[in-house]
C-alpha positions as CSV (number, residue, x, y, z in Angstrom):
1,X,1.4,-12.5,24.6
2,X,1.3,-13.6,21.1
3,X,2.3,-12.0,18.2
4,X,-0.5,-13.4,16.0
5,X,-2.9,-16.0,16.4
6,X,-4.1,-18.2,12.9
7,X,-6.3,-21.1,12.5
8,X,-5.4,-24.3,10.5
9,X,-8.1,-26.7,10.6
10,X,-9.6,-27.2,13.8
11,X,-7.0,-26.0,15.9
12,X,-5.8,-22.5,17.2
13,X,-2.0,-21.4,17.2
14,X,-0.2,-18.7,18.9
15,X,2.5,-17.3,16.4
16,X,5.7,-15.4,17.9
17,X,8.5,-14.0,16.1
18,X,12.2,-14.2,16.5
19,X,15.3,-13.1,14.9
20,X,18.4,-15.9,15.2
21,X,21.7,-15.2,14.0
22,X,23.7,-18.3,13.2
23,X,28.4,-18.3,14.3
24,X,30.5,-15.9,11.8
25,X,27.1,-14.3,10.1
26,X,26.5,-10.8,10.4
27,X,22.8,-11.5,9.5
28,X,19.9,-12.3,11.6
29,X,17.1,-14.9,10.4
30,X,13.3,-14.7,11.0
31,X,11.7,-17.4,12.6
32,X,8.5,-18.2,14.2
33,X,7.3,-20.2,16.8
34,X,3.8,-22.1,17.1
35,X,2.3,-23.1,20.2
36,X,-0.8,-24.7,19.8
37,X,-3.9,-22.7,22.0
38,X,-4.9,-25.0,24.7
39,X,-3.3,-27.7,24.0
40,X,0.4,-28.9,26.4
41,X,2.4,-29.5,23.1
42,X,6.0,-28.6,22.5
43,X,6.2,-25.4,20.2
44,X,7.0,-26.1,16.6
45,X,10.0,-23.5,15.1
46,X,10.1,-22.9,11.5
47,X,12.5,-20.5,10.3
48,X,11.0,-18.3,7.5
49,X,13.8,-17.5,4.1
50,X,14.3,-13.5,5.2
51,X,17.6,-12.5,6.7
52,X,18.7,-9.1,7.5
53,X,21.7,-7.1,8.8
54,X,19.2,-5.2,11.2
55,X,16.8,-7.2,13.5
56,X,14.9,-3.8,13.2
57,X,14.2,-4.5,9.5
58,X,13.3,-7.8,9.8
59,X,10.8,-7.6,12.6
60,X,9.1,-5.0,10.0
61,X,9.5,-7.6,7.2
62,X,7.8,-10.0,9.5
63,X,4.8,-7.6,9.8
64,X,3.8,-7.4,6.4
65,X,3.3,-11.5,5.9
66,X,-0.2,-12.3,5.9
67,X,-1.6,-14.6,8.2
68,X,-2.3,-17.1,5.4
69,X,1.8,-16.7,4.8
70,X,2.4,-17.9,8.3
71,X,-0.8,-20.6,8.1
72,X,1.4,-21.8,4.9
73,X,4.4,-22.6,6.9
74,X,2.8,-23.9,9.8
75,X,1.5,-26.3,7.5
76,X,4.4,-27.3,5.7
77,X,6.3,-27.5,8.8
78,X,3.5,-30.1,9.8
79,X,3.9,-32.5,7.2
């Protein structure tokens, strides 16, 4: 099930959230996936500039973005 769901255009996206934590850092890193609705197309990641030392506190960072934060990066991630 998705997270979120935004609209950019004409088109429909799925949004889930995910916390990556990169060798030898002791912080984990938002990032999203978007998977178009309806459409067989490979997800898109874009990693979003918040990093915390919990994944607890992140996921709640994550919550308070807007959709039209998250419609922003989709689209830059588009380009």
């Amino acid at each position: 099930m998705a997270w979120r769901v935004v609209e950019l255009g004409d088109r429909r996206w799925n949004v889930f959230v995910a916390a990556e934590r990169r060798a030898n850092s002791p912080a984990w890193s938002l990032v999203f996936s978007f998977r178009s609705v309806g459409e067989r197309r490979p997800s898109l990641w874009a990693a979003y500039p918040i990093s915390s030392a919990s994944k607890a506190a992140l996921f709640a960072q994550a919550e308070r973005l807007s959709d039209d934060t998250l419609t922003a990066l989709l689209a830059e991630h588009l380009k």
